[in-house]
N, C-alpha and C positions, 0 to 999 in steps of 0.2 A: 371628220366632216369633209366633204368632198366640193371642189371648185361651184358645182354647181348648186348645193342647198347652201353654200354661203352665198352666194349671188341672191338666189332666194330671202333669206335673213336679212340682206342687207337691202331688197328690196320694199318687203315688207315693213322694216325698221322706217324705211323714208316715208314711207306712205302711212303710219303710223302716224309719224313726229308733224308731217303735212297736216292729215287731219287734227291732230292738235291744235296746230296753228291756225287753223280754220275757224275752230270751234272760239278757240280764245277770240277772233276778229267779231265773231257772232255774236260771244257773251259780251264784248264791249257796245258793240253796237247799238244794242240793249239798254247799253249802262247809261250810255250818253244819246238817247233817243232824241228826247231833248233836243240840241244842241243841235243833229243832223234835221230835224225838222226846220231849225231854225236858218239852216245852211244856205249861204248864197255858193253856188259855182262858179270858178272864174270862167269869163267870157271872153274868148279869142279867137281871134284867125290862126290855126295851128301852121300854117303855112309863115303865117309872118312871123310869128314867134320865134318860128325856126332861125328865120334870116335873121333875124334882130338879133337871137344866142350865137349864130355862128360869127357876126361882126364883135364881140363883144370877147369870143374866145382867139378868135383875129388878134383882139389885142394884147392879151392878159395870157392866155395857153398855144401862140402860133402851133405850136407841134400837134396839138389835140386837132384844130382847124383845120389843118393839113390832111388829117387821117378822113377827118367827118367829109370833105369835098365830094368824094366818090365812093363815100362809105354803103355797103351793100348786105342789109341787113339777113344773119346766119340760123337764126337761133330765136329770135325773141322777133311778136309783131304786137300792132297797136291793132286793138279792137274796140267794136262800136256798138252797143246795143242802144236804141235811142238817145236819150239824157246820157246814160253811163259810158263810161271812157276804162277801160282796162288793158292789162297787160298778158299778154297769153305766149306761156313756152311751150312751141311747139315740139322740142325734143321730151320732155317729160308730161305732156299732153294735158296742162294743169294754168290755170290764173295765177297772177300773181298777189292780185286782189281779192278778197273773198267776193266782194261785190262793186266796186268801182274805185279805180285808182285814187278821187282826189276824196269822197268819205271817209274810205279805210283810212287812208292817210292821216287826215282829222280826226278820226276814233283811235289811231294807232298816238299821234302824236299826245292826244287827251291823256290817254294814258301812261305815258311817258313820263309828261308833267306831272302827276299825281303819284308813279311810281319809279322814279329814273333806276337803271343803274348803273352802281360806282363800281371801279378798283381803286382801291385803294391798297397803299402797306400796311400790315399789322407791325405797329411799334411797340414790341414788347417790352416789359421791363421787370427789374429783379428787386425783390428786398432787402438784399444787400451788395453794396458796389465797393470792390476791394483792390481792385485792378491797379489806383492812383492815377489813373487817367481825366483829365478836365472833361473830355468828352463823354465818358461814360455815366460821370457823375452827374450831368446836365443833363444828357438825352433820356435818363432816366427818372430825371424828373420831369421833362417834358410829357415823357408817356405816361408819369403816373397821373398827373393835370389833363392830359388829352381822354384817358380814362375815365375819367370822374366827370368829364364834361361829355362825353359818349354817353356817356351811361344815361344821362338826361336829356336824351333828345328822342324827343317824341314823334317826329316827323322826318321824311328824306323827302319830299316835295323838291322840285327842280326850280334852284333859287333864279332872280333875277339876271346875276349875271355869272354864267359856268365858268371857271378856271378852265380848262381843257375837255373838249368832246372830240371822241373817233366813233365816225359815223362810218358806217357800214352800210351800203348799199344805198346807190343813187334813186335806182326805183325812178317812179315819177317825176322825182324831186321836190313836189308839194311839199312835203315833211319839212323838208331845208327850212323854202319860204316861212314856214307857218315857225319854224323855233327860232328866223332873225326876225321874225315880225313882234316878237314876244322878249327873246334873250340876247342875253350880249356874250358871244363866246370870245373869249381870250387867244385860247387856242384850238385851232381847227381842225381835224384829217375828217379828210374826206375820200372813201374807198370805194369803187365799184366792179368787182370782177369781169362784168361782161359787159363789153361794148356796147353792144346793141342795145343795152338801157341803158346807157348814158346816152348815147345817140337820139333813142327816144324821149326823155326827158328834155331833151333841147324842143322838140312839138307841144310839151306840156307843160312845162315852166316857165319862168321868166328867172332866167341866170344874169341879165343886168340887174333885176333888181335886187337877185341876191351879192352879187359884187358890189353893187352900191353899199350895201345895209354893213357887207363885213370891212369894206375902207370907210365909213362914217364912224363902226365902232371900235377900228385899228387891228382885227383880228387879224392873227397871223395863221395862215392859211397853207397846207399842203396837200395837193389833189394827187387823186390816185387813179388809172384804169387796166384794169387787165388783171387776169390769173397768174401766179404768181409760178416761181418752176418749181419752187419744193416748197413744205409746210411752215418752215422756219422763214418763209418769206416776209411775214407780215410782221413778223416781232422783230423784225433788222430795222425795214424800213420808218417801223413806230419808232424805234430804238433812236435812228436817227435825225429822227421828226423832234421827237423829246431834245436830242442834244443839240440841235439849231438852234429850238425854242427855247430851251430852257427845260434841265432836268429834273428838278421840282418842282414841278406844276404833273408829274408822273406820279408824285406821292395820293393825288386825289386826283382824278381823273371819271368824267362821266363816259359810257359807252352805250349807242345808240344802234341796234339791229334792224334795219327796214322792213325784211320781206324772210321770206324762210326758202333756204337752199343748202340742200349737204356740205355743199362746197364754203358759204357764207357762214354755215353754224361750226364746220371745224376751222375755220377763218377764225372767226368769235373763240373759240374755245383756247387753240391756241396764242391768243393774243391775252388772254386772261392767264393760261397758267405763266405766260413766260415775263407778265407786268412787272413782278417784284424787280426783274433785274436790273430794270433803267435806275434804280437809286444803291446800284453795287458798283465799291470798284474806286472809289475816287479818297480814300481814307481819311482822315479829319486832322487838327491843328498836333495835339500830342504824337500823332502818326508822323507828320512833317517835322516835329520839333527832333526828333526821335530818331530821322533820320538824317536831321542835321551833326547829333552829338556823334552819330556812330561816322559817317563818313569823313567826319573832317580829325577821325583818328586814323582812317584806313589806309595812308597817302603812305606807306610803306608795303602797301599789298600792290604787286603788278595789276596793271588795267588791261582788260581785253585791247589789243589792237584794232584801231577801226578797218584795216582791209578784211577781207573776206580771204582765205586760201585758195584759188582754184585747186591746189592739187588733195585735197580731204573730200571734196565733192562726192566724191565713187566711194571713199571708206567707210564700211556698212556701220552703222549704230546701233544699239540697243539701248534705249531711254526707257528704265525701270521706275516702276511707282508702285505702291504701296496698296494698291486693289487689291481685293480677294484673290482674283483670277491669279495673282503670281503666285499663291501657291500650285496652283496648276500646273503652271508652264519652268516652276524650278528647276525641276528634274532637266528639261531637255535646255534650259538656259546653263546649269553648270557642265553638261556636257558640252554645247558647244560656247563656251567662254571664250576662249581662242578662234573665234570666226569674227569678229565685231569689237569697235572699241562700247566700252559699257558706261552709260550713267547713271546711276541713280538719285532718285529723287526722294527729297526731305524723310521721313520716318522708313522708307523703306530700305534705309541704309540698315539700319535695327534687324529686320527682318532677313537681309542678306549676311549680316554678320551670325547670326544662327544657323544660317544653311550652309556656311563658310565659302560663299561667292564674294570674290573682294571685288568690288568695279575698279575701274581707271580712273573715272572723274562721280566726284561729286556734288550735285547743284543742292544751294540754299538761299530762301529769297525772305524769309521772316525777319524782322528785327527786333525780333521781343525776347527777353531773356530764355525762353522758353524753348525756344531753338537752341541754345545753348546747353539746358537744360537736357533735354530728351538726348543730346550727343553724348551730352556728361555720364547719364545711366548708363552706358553699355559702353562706354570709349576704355579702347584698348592700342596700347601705342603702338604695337606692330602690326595691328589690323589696318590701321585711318592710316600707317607709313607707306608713303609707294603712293595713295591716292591724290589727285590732286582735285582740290577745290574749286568750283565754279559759282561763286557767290555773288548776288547783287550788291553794289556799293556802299547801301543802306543797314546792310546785313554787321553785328557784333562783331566789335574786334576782338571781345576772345573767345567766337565761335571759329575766325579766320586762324588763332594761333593754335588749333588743336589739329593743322594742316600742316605740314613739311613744306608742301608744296601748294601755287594757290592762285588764283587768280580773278580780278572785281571786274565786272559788269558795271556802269555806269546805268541806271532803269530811268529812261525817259517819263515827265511828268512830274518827278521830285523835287519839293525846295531846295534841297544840299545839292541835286544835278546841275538846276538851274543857277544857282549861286556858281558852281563850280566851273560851268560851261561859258557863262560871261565873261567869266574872268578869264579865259585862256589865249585871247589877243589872237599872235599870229601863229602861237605853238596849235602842231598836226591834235585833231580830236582824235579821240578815243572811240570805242563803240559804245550807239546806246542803242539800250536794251530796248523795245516794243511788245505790247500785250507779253508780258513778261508776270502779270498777277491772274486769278488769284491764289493758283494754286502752283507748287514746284514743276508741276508738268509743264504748266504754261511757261516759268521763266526756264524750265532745262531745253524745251522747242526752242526759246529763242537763243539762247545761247547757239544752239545746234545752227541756227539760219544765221547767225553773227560771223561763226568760226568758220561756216562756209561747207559744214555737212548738208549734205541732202539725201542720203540713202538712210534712212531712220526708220527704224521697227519699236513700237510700244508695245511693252509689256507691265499690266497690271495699273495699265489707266483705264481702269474699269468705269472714274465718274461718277458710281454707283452701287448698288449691292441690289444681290435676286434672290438673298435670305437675309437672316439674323448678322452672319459675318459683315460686318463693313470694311475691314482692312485684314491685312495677312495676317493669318493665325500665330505668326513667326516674330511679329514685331511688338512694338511697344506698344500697342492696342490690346495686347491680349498678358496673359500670365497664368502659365502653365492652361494654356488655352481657353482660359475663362475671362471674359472680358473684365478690363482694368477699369473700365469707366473714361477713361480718357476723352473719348468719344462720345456723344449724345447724336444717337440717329434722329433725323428729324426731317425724315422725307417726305417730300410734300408734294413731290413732280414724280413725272414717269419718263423716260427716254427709252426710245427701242435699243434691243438689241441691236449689237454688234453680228453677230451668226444666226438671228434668228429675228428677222424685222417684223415678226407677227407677234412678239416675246417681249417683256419692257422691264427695266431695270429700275427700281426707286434712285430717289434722288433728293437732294435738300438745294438750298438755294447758292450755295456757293460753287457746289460741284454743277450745278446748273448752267452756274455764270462762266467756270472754266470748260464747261463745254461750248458756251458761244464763243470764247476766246478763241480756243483752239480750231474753231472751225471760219472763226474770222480769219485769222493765223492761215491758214490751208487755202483758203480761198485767195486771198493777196500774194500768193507767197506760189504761184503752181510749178518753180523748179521744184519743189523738195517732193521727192519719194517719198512718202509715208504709208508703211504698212502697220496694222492694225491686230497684234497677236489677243488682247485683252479679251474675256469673258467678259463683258460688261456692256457702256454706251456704243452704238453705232456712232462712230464721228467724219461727216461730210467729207470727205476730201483723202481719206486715211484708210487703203484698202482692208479688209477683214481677210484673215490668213489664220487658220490654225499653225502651231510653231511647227508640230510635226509634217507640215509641207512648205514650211523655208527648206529654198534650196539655199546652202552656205558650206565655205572654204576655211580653210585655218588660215590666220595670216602669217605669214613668214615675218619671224623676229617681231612676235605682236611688242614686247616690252620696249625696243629700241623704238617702235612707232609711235608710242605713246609720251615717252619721253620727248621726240620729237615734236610731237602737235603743243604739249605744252609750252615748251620752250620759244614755237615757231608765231604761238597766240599770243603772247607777251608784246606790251609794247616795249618800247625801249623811250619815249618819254618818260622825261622827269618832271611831275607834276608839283604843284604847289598848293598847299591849304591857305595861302597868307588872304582869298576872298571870303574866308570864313569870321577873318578876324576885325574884316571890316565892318558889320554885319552891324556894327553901335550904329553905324553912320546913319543909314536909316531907319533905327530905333522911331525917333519922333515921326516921320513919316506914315510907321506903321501905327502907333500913336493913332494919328488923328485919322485915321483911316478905322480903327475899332472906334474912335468918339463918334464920327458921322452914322456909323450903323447903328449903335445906339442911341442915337439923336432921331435918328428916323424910326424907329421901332418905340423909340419912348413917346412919338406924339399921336394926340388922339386922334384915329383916321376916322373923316366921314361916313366911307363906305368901302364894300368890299374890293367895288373896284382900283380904289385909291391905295388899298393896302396891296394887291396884287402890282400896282404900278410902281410901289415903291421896292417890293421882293425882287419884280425885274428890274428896277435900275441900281440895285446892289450888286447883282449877278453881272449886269451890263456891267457896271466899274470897276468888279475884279476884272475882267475880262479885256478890259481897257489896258491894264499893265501890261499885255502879253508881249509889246514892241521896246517895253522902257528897262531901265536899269532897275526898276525895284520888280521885273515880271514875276519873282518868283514868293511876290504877298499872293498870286493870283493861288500857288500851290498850298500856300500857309492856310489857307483859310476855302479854297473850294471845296472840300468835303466835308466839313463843320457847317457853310452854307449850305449845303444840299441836301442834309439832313435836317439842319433846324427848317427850311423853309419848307420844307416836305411837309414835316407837322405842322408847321404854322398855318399851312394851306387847308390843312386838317381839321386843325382846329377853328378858323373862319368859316370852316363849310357842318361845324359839330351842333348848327342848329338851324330848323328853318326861319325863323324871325333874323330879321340884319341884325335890328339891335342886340338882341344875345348873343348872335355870332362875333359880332364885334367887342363886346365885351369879354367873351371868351379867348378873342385875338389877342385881347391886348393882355390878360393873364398868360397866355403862355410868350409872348413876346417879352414881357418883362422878364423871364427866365433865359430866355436866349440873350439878352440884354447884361444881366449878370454873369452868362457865361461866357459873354466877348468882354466883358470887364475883366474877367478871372482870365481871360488868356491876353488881354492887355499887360496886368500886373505880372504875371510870368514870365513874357517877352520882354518887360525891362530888368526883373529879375535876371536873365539870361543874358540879354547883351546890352543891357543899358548902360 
């Protein structure tokens, strides 16, 4: 298919998907006849309107104010056919309204109310949990109770008062007015790609009296204008919208579409597949507990040093993972081994000890027996001899002694970090680690920006699969080339190619999530070189190179360099566990710190919004620790809250009547209630 009949398709395709949206504006119209008969118009000076929004963004948006002064409309104008007031893009020669800005609006919002929609997460759950984790055993019964209460809900009607709405396109901004005239949003984005209709909306609304309405009902509000530079724009700055707000209130979430535009519907599109990720990432109480036991064994393992090398900067890398795509690029990796110090990352060590490529270093960031495990199936003592270890702090002490050689990573965000970090007065820190989860690529990058490399080539951080294969055919995923089951593909995303950006590679959620790492990672980070050998994700920031056009050199005395960088990453501080053992001291503290949250989940709440006030001032109080000597209850327990409140939000929202929803609240609250009971009773068990 040639440049020009896809231009065609993709013209067609819009003007399609337009008349669609046309027709659906039509059939509402229709629906609510009614209603538009009964319609009063608002009546105003559009000149004073104007003045009256632009003092009010004067105060609240100076920067917006500033732009609008001499703003000079590009793209979009205001049209007049007698009564009717509409919006006309003159680059695509087409209304914005089917028939008049503030109707449509009212038949769009009519609709809305009768139909909203959500994203939500699917909380899946098992019939049986064997794992011995507190968290698993709860969340799974949380989702069988959020189940059962989904299951009977007859209605999605857009309740009284929304936990979270992302609106999407200013448009007129009628729409706004007319859902704070009606609801109380909690949480607000608000997004308008092109100037020119916000600008115009400053003539057609009244934006005091939408700031009035969201300071009367304390919403928290973030605005938005402008086209963003790449696709992944929208799901960062949502991302970070969520983590100001509050990352639980992402587990239920309403989303509100204005107006139809290519640009606004793959806006929309992407913001929906990439929703699941705001509640990844933050791990839960057994997770923290977990890597309290293993670190405060590790204090015999060297720590990364906190300086960076200048002189490793220029020495090329090769950071190996466990994509499909390395069987690809085996062949010309074992020839040129001796050009590059080599890493490998977590199971694709497996895979390399069958091709008999040894790396130099090897990263491990898991702390579950399980890593230990998978080293155990194939460890051979003169294979892992000569490699040296690159493991997170958190990581098994006898996954650390199947190394000769070795060396911890300290992973920022950890209870056992933060315990450990307090305590170290005026002795020199250590390095800590950043976006180091969730997958080995992620903590072997950081390593690599710790120790002060920046020439780094990936191979087989594919992120993904473009068949059946999901991992090398070489490693512990497969047996005698038939899949072991290890793995459960469960792809549910798509990412372009890497070599071929018209070409998309499946993907599940976590490898999802290590693709925004990695490309958060690249974007903060613009000294590191990063080339991109992988068959697989296309990753921001990380040139694409087939291997057979690296140009590369042998290093002279690669084994003396290697031995060198080790030796040269080590600190030479002597560290101390004795803050571990203090840990009784504020036993009772953390005590009554699980009684309040279950004191507030155990009372009967009036209404939705009373429960949503008490979800954020839990979240506000861990959040409060961050400055104090107990900061790291905020790590204990942030991803045990992020999860339970996700569903609790879920569950509040599992009917349209208050009262049932409320009842249904307080059913799954009493579970999360037993579950900060059952990791109260643990933590005195442990350090009381």
């Amino acid at each position: 298919m040639n440049d020009l009949t896809t231009a065609i398709n993709e013209k067609l395709g819009e003007l399609e998907r337009y008349h669609e949206f046309l027709q659906v504006q039509i059939e509402n119209r229709k629906k609510y006849e009614d209603v538009l008969n009964g319609f009063v118009r608002p009546d105003f000076d559009l000149e004073k309107m104007f003045e009256s929004n632009m003092q009010a963004f004067k105060e609240i948006y100076p920067d917006i104010y500033r732009v609008c002064l001499n703003y000079r409309l590009s793209r979009f104008e205001l049209r007049m056919d007698g009564v009717n007031i509409n919006l006309y893009d003159t680059k695509k020669d087409v209304y914005l309204y089917e028939k008049d800005a503030y109707q449509d609006s009212l038949v769009q919002f009519l609709s809305f109310q009768e139909k909203p929609f959500v994203l939500t997460n699917k909380f899946s759950f098992r019939d049986e949990i064997n794992d011995g984790f507190i968290h698993s055993n709860y969340l799974n019964k949380l989702a069988v109770n959020l189940k059962r209460q989904n299951d009977k809900k007859l209605s999605n009607i857009l309740p009284g008062i929304l936990p979270s709405l992302m609106l999407l396109g200013v448009g007129s901004g009628y729409h706004i007015q007319l859902l704070l005239n009606e609801h109380v949003i909690k949480k607000l984005y608000i997004y308008e790609p092109y100037f020119d209709l916000f600008y115009l909306s400053l003539y057609l609304t009244n934006w005091n009296d939408i700031f009035t309405k969201l300071h009367e009902n304390g919403t928290e509000l973030h605005f938005s204008v402008g086209e963003f530079d790449d696709d992944s724009g929208i799901t960062k700055e949502v991302e970070a919208f969520f983590q100001e707000f509050g990352r639980f209130y992402s587990g239920y979430s309403y989303l509100y579409k204005n107006y139809h535009d290519s640009y606004l519907d793959l806006i929309a599109k992407n913001l929906s597949q990439q929703f699941v990720g705001n509640v990844l990432g933050l791990g839960f109480y057994d997770d923290a507990i977990l890597s309290i036991d293993n670190f405060s064994n590790n204090f015999d393992i060297p720590f990364l040093k906190g300086e960076k090398s200048e002189e490793f900067k220029d020495i090329p890398v090769y950071l190996v993972a466990n994509g499909p795509s390395l069987d690809s690029d085996i062949k010309w990796l074992i020839e040129h081994q001796n050009n590059a110090v080599i890493i490998s990352c977590g199971t694709a060590l497996s895979a390399l000890y069958k091709y008999g490529l040894k790396p130099d270093f090897h990263c491990e960031m898991e702390r579950c027996q399980v890593t230990h495990d998978v080293l155990a199936s194939f460890y051979d003592k003169e294979f892992f001899s000569g490699i040296t270890l690159l493991a997170l702090n958190t990581v098994l002490p006898s996954v650390f002694a199947m190394f000769e050689n070795k060396v911890q990573g300290v992973k920022w965000g950890e209870a056992s970090s933060k315990i450990f970090i307090q305590a170290l007065g005026q002795q020199k820190m250590p390095a800590l680690l950043v976006n180091c989860s969730p997958t080995v690529s992620n903590c072997a990058l950081a390593f690599c920006e710790e120790i002060g490399f920046t020439d780094i080539t990936l191979f087989g951080v594919d992120l993904g699969y473009k068949s059946e294969q999901h991992h090398s055919k070489n490693s512990v995923y497969y047996k005698d080339e038939k899949d072991s089951g290890l793995y459960q593909q469960k792809a549910k995303y798509k990412i372009k190619c890497n070599f071929n950006p018209d070409d998309f590679v499946e993907t599940d959620e976590i490898f999802k999530y290590s693709h925004s790492v990695l490309e958060r990672t690249l974007a903060r980070s613009p000294h590191l070189k990063v080339k991109n050998c992988s068959d697989g994700a296309y990753i921001e920031g990380a040139c694409p190179i087939h291997s057979d056009s690296l140009v590369s050199s042998k290093i002279k005395d690669k084994a003396k360099l290697v031995l060198h960088i080790t030796d040269k990453i080590k600190s030479s501080e002597i560290y101390s566990d004795a803050a571990f053992s203090s840990l009784a001291n504020d036993v009772p503290l953390f005590v009554d710190l699980c009684d309040l949250f279950i004191e507030q989940l155990s009372a009967q709440p009036i209404s939705a919004d009373a429960v949503l006030c008490t979800l954020d001032d839990q979240v506000r109080r861990l959040s409060s620790f961050s400055d104090t000597n107990i900061s790291y209850f905020e790590e204990l327990l942030r991803g045990t809250i992020l999860h339970t409140h996700s569903m609790l939000v879920n569950s509040l929202y599992s009917h349209y009547d208050e009262k049932q929803a409320l009842e249904n609240f307080i059913d799954s609250a009493l579970i999360v209630s037993e579950y900060l009971e059952a990791i109260k009773e643990d933590y005195i068990v442990r350090f009381g």
